[in-house]
C-alpha positions in Angstrom: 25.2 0.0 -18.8 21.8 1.1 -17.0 21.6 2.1 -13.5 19.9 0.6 -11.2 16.6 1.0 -10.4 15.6 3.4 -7.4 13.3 1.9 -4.8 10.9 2.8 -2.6 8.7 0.6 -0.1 5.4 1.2 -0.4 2.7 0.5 2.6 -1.2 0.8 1.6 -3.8 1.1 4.3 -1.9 -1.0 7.3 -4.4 0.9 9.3 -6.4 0.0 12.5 -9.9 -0.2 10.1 -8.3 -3.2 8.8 -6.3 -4.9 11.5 -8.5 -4.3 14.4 -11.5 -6.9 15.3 -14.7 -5.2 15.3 -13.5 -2.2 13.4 -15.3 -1.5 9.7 -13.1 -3.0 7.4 -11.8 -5.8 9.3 -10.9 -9.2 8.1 -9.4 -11.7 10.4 -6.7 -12.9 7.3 -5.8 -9.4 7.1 -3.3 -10.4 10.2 -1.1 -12.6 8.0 0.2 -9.9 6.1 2.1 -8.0 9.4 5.3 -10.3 9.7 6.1 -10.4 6.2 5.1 -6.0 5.9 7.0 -5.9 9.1 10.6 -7.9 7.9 9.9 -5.7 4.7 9.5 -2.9 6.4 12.6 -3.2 8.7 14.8 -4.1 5.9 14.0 -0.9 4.3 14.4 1.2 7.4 18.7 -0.5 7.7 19.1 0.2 4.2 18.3 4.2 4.0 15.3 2.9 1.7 12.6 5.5 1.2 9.4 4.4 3.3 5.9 5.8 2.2 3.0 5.4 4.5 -0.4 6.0 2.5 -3.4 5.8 4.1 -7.2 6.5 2.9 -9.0 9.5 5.0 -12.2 11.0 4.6 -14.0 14.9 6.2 -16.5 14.9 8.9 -19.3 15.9 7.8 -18.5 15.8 4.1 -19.9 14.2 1.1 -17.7 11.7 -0.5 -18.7 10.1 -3.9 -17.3 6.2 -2.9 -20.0 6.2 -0.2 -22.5 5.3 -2.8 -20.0 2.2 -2.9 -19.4 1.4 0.5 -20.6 2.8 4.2 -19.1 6.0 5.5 -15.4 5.3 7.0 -12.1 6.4 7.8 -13.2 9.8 8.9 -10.5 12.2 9.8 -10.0 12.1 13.7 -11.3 8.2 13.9 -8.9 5.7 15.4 -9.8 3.5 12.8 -7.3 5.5 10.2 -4.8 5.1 13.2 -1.5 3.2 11.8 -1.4 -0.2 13.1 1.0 -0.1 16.7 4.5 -0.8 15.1 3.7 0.1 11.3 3.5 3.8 11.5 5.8 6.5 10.2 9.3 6.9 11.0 10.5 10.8 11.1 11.3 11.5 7.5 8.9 9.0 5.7 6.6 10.6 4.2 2.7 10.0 4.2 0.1 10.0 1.7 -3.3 10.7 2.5 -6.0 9.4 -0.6 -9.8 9.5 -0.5 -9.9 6.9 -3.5 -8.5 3.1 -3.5 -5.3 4.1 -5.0 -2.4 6.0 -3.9 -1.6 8.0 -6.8 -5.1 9.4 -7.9 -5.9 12.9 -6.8 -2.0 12.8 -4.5 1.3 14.2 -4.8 2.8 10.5 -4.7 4.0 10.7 -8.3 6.1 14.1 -7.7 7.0 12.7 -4.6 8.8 9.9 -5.9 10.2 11.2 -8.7 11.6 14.2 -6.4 13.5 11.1 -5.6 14.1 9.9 -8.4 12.2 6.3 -7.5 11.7 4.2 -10.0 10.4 0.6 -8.6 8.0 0.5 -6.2 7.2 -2.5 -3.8 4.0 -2.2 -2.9 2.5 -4.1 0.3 -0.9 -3.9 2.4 -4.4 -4.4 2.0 -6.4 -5.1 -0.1 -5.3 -6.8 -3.1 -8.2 -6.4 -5.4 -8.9 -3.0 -4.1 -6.4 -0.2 -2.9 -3.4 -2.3 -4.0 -4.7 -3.5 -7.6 -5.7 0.2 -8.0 -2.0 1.7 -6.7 -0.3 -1.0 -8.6 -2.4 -0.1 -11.9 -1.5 3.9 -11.2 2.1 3.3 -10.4 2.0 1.8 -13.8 0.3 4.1 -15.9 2.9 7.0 -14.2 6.2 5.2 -15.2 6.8 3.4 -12.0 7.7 -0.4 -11.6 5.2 -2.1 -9.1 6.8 -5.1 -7.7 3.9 -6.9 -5.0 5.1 -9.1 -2.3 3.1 -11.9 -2.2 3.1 -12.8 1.6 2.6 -8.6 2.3 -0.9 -8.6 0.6 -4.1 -10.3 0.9 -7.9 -9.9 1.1 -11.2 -11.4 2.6 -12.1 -12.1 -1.5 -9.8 -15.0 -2.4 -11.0 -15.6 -5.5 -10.6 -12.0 -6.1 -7.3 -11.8 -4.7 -5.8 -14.6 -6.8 -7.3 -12.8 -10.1 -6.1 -9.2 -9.4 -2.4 -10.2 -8.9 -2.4 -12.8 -11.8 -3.6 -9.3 -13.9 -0.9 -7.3 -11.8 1.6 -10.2 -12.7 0.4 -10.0 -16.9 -0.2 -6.6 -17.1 1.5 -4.2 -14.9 4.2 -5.3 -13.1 5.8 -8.2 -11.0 4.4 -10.6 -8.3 7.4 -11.6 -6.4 7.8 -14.3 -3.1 9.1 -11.8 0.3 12.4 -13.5 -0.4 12.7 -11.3 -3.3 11.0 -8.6 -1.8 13.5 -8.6 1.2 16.3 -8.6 -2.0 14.9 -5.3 -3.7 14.9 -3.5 -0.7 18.9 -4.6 0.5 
């Protein structure tokens, strides 16, 4: 008989830069995402389920290598990299800080988790063909079972969207409705 898996909830980027009109990043579907990251998120919290917040930051006055990508954002002291009113860290959950789309390149996630013993991982946040394709494909390639919420992810790239989690779905991990979701976390 196996054990079952541990699990961890997952939050990527629910960060004012995303959520808030007229900031950088945002995207006016990005608000659909809220309600189902917030029943997730609160399901976690009455279970005793480990929460991680992870959250892209960048230094004043520092050179980074992805603005050759994009503009300059999320600078440390910003209120853009502020988490959204209701969505940030409890007192003992845990947040990662990354300079790159995913949450496990160049961060301690991996020890993290496995310091707690987690094995599955349902991921949530924004967006879906960037920061949570690039967790999901991470949390992967380190042993971990992404599990995406549907309803908890989206982006202003639809098309884009749709093809990243039908390659998170085939190649990585599982695609599952919040019903589910709201079941891995019980």
């Amino acid at each position: 008989m196996t054990s079952r898996p541990v699990t961890a909830l997952l939050l990527v980027d629910v960060i004012n830069s995303f959520f808030r009109p007229g900031d950088p990043n945002y995207y006016p579907q990005a608000d659909q995402v809220l309600e189902p990251i917030r029943q997730l998120l609160d399901k976690a919290r009455a279970s005793g389920t480990l929460v991680v917040h992870t959250a892209e930051r960048h230094r004043e006055g520092i050179y980074d290598f992805e603005w050759a990508k994009l503009p300059v954002h999320h600078i440390e002291g910003d209120d853009t990299i502020d988490f959204v009113e209701g969505f940030g860290p409890l007192p003992g959950e845990p947040v990662v800080h990354k300079r790159r789309y995913s949450a496990f390149y160049a961060t301690d996630m991996a020890l993290m988790l496995r310091e707690q013993n987690v094995s599955r991982l349902v991921i949530v946040g924004v967006k879906t063909n960037c920061c949570i394709r690039a967790t999901v494909q991470d949390a992967f390639a380190g042993g971990f079972e992404p599990v995406v919420v549907r309803e908890a992810t989206n982006s202003n790239r639809p098309h884009l969207e749709e093809a990243s989690l039908e390659d998170i779905w085939r190649y990585f991990g599982q695609v599952v409705p919040l019903s589910e979701g709201l079941e891995l976390l019980a």
